[in-house]
TORGUSE-478598 format. One line per 2 residues: number of its first residue (from 1); their letters; for each residue x, y negated, z negated of N, C-alpha, C. Coordinates in Angstrom, 1 decimal, padded with zeros to 4 digits. Atoms other than C-alpha are relative to their C-alpha. Example, Ala and Ser with C-alpha at 12.3 -4.5 7.8 and 13.67 -1.06 7.14 Angstrom:
1	as	000.9:001.2:000.0:012.3:004.5:-007.8:000.9:-001.2:000.0  -000.9:001.1:000.0:013.7:001.1:-007.1:-000.8:-001.1:-000.8
END
This chain:
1	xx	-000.4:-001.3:000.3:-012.2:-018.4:023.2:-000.3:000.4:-001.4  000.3:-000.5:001.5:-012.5:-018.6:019.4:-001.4:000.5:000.0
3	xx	001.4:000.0:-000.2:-016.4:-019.3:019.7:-000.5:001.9:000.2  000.2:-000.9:-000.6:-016.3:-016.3:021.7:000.1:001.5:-000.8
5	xx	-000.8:-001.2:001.3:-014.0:-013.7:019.4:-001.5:000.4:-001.1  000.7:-000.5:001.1:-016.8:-014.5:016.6:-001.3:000.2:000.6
7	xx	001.5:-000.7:-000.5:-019.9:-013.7:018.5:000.4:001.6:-000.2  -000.1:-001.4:-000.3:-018.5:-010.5:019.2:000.1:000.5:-001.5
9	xx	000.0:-000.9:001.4:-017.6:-009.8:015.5:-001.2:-000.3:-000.3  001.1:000.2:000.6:-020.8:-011.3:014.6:-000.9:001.3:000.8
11	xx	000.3:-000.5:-000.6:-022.0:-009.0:017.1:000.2:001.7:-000.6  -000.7:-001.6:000.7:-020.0:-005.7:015.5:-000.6:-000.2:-001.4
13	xx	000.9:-000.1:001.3:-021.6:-006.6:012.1:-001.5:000.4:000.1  001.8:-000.6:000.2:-024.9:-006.4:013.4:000.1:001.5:000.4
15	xx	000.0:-001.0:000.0:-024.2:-003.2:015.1:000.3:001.5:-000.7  000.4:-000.3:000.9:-023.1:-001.9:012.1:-001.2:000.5:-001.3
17	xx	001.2:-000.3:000.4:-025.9:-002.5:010.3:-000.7:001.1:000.9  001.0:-001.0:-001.0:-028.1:-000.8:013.2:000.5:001.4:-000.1
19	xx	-000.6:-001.6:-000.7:-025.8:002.4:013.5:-000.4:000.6:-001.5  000.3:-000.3:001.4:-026.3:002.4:009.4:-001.7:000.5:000.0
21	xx	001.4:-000.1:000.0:-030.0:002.4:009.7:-000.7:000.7:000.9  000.6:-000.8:-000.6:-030.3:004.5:012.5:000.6:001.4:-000.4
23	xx	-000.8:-001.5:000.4:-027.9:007.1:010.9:-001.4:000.2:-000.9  001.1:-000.6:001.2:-030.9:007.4:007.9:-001.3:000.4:000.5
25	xx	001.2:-000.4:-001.2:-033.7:007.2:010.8:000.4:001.3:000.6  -000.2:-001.2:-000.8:-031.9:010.2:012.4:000.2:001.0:-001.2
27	xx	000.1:-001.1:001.0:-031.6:012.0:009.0:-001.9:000.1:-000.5  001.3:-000.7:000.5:-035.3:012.3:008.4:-000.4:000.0:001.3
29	xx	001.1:-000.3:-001.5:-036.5:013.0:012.5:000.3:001.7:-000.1  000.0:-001.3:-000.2:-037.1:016.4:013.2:000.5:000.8:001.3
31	xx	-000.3:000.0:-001.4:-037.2:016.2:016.7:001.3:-000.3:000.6  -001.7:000.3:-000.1:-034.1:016.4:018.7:000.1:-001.2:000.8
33	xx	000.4:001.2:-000.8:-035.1:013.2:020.9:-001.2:-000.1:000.2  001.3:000.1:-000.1:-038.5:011.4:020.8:000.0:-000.3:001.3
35	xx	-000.1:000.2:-001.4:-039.8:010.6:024.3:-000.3:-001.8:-000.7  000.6:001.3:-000.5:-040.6:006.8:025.1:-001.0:-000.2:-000.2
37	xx	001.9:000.5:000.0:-043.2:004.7:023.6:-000.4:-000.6:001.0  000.6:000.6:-000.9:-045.6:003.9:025.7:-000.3:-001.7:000.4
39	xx	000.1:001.6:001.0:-045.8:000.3:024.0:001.7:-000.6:000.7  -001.2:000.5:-000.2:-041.6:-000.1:024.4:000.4:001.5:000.9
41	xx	-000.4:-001.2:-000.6:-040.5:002.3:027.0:002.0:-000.1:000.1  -001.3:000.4:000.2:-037.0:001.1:026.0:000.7:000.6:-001.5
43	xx	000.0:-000.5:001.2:-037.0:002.8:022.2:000.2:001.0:000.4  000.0:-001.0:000.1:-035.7:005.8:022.0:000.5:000.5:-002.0
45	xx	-000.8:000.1:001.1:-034.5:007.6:018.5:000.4:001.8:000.1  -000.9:-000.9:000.0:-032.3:010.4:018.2:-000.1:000.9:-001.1
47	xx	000.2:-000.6:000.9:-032.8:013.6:015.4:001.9:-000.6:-000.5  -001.0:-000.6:000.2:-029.8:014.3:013.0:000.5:001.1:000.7
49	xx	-001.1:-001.4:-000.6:-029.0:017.6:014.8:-000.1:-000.6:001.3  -000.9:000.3:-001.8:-028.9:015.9:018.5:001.2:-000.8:000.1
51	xx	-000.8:000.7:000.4:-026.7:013.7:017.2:001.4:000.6:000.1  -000.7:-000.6:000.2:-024.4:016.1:016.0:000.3:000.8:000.8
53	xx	-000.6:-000.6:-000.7:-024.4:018.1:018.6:000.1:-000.3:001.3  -000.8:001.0:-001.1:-023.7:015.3:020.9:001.4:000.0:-000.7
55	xx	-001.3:000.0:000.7:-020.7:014.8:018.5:000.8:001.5:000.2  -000.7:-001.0:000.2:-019.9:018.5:018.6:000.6:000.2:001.9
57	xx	-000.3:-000.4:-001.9:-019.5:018.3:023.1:000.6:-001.7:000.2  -000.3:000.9:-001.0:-018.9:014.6:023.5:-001.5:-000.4:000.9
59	xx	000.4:000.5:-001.1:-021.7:012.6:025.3:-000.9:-001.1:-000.1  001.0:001.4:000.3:-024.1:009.8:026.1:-001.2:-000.1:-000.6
61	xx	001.3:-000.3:000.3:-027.0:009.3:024.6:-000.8:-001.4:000.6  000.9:001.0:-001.0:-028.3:006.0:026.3:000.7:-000.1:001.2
63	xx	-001.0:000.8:-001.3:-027.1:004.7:029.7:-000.9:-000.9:000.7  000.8:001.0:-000.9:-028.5:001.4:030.7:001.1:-000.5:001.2
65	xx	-000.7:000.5:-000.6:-027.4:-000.6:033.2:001.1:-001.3:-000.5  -001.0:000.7:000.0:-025.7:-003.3:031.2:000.6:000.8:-001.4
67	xx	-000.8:-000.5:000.9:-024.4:-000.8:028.2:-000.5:001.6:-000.3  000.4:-001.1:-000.1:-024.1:002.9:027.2:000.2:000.3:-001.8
69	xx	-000.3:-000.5:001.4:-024.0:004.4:023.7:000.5:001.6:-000.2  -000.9:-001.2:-000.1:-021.6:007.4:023.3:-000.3:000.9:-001.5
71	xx	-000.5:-001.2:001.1:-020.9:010.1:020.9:001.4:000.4:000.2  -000.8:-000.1:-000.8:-017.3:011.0:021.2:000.9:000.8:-002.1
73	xx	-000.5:-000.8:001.5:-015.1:013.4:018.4:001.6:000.2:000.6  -001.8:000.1:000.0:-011.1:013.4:018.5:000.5:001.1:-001.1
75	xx	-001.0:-001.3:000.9:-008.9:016.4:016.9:001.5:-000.8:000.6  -000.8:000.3:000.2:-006.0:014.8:018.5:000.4:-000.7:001.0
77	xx	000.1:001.4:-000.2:-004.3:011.5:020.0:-000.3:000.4:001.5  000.4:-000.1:-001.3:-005.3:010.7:023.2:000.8:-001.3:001.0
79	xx	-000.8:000.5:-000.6:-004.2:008.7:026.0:-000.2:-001.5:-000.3  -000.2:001.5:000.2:-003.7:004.8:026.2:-001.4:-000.5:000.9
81	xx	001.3:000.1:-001.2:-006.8:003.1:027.9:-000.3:-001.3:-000.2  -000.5:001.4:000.0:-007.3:000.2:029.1:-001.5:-000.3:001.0
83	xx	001.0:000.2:-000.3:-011.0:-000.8:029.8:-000.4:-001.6:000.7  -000.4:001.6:-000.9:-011.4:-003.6:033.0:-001.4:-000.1:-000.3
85	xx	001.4:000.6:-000.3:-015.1:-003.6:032.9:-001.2:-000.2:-001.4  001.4:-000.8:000.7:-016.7:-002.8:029.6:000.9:-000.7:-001.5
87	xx	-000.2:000.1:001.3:-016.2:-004.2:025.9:-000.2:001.3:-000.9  000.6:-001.1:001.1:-016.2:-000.9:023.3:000.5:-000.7:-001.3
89	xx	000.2:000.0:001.5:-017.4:-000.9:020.2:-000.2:001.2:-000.7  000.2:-001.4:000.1:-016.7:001.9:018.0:-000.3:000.0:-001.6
91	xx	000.7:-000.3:001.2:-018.3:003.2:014.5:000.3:001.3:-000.2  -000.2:-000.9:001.1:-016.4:005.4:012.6:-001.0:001.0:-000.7
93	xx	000.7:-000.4:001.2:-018.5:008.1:010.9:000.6:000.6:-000.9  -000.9:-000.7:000.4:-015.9:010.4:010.1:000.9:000.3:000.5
95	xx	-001.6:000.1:-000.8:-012.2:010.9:009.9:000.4:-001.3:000.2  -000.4:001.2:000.2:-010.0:008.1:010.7:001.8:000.4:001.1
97	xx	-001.4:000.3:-000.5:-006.6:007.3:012.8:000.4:-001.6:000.2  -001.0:001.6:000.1:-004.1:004.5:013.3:-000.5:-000.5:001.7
99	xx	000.2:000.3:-002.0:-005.4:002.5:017.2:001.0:-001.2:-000.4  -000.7:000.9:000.1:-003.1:000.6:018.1:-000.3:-001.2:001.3
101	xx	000.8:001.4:-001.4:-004.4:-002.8:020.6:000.8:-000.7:000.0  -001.1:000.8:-000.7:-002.9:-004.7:022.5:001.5:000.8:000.8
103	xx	-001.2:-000.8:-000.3:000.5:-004.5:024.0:000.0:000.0:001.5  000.2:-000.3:-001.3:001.8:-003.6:027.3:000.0:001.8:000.3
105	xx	000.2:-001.6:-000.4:000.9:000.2:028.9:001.2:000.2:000.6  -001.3:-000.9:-000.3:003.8:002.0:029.2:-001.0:001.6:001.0
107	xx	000.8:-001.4:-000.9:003.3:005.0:032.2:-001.4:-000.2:000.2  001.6:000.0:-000.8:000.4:003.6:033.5:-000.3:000.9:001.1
109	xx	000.2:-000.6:-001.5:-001.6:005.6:036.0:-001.6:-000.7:000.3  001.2:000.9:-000.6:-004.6:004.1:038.1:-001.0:001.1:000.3
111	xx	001.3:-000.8:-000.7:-007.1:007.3:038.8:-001.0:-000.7:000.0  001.7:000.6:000.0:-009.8:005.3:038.0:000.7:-001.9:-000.5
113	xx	-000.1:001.9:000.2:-009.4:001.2:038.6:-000.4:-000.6:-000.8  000.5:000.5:000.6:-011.7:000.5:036.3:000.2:000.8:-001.6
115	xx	-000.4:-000.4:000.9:-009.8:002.4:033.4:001.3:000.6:000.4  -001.5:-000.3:-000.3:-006.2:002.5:033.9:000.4:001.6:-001.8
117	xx	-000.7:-000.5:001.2:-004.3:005.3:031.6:001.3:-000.3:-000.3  -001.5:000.2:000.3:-001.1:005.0:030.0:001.0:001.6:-000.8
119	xx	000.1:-001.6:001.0:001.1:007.5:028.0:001.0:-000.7:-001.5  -000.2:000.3:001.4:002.1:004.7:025.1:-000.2:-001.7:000.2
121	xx	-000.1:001.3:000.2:002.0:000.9:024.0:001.6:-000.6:-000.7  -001.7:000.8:000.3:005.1:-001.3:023.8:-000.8:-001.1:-001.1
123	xx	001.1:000.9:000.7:004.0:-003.8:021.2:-001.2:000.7:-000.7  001.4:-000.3:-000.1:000.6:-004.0:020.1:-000.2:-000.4:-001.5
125	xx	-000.2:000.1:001.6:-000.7:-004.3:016.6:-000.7:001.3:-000.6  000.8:-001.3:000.5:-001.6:-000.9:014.6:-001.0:-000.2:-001.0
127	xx	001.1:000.2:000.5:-004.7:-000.7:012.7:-000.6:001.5:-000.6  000.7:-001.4:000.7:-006.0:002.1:010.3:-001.6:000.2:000.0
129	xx	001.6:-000.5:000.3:-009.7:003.3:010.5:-000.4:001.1:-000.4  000.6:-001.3:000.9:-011.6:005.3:008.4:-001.2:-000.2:000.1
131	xx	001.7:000.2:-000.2:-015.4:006.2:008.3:-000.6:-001.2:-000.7  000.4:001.0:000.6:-017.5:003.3:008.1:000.6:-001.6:000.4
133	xx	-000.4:001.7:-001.0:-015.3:000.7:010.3:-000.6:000.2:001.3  000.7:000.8:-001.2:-016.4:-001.2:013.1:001.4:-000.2:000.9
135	xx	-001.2:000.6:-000.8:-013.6:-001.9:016.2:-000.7:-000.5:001.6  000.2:000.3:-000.8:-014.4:-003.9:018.4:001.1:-000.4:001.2
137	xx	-001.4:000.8:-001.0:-011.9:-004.3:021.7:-001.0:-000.6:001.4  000.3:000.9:-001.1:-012.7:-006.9:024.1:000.9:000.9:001.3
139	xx	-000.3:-000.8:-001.3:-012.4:-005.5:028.3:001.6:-000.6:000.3  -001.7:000.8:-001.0:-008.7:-005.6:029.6:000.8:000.3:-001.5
141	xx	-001.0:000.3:000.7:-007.0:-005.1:026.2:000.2:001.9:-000.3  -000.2:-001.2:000.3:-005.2:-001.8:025.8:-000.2:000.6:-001.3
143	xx	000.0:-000.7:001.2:-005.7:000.8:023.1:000.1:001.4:-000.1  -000.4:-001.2:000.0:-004.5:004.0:021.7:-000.3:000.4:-001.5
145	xx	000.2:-000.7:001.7:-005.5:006.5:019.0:000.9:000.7:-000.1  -001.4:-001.0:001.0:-002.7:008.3:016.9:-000.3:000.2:-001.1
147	xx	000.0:-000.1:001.5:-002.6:009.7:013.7:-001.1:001.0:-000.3  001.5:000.0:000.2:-006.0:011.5:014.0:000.2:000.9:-001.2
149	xx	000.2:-000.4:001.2:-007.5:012.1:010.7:-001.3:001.1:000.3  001.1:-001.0:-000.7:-009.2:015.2:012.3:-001.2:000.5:-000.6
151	xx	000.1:000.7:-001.9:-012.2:015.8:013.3:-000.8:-001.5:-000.4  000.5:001.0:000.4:-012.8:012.3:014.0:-001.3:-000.3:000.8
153	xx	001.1:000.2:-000.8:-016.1:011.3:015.2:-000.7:-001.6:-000.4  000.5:001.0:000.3:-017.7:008.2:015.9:-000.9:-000.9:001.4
155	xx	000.6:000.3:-000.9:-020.1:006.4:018.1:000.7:-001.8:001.0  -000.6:001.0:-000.6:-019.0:004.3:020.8:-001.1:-000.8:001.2
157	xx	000.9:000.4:-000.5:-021.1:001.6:022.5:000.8:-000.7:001.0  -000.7:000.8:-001.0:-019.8:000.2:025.7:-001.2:-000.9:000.3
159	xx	001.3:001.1:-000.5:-021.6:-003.2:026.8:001.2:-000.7:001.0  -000.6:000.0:-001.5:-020.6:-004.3:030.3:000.4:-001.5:000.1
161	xx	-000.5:001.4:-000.2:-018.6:-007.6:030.8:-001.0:-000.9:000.9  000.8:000.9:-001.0:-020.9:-010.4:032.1:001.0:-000.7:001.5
163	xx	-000.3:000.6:-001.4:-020.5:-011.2:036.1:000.6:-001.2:-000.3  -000.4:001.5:000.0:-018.3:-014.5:036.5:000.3:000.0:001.7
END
């Protein structure tokens, strides 16, 4: 399990890096999305302004089959969530609130099996983020944002739990 923990951070460092270097790649594109090279039909790259105005609605900007890369902006707290299928990783750009992980979900509801909600955490450990952190929560562990240091915006990469 340890082994495991530090792949994943080793994992959130590199993604860091990448979101760093694609943030400066999307400040000099013009374009609001390039099409697919013909060479890697798996590359895409993103302007500064689609970016932002993914951040200004909320939405995907890749969706593979084993991970998706989000956009996602917070003004204020949201519910408790508790992800069965999917590791997120999130990158702060701006703004900041307290998440708190772990814990048990207080007022769970089940609409969706594969993302239980809650409406608090008993326990847990609280954690401050500000632009420029990395969080990574492994699938199955609850989390909640409070505090928001409004507006908060930050990209969130879900990558899909391997089959066992």
């Amino acid at each position: 399990m340890r082994s495991r923990i530090l792949v994943v951070i080793l994992g959130a460092a590199t993604f860091a890096a990448t979101m760093f270097a694609a943030s400066a790649v999307c400040q000099m594109q013009n374009a609001s999305t390039s099409a697919p090279s013909s060479e890697n039909p798996e590359v895409r790259v993103f302007s500064k302004d689609a970016v932002m105005a993914s951040f200004a609605k909320g939405g995907t900007l890749v969706n593979s089959s084993n991970y998706k890369v989000m956009t996602a902006q917070r003004t204020e707290e949201g519910s408790v969530e508790v992800h069965t299928r999917f590791t997120d990783v999130f990158y702060i750009v701006e703004g900041g609130a307290t998440i708190i992980m772990g814990g048990k979900v207080i007022g769970e509801t089940m609409t969706n099996p594969d993302e239980p909600r809650g409406t608090s955490i008993e326990g847990g450990d609280p954690h401050e983020v500000a632009a420029g952190d990395v969080i990574v929560i492994p699938a199955g562990v609850p989390h909640w944002m409070k505090n928001i240091k409004a507006p908060m915006l930050y990209f969130v990469v879900k990558v899909k739990k391997a089959e066992q």
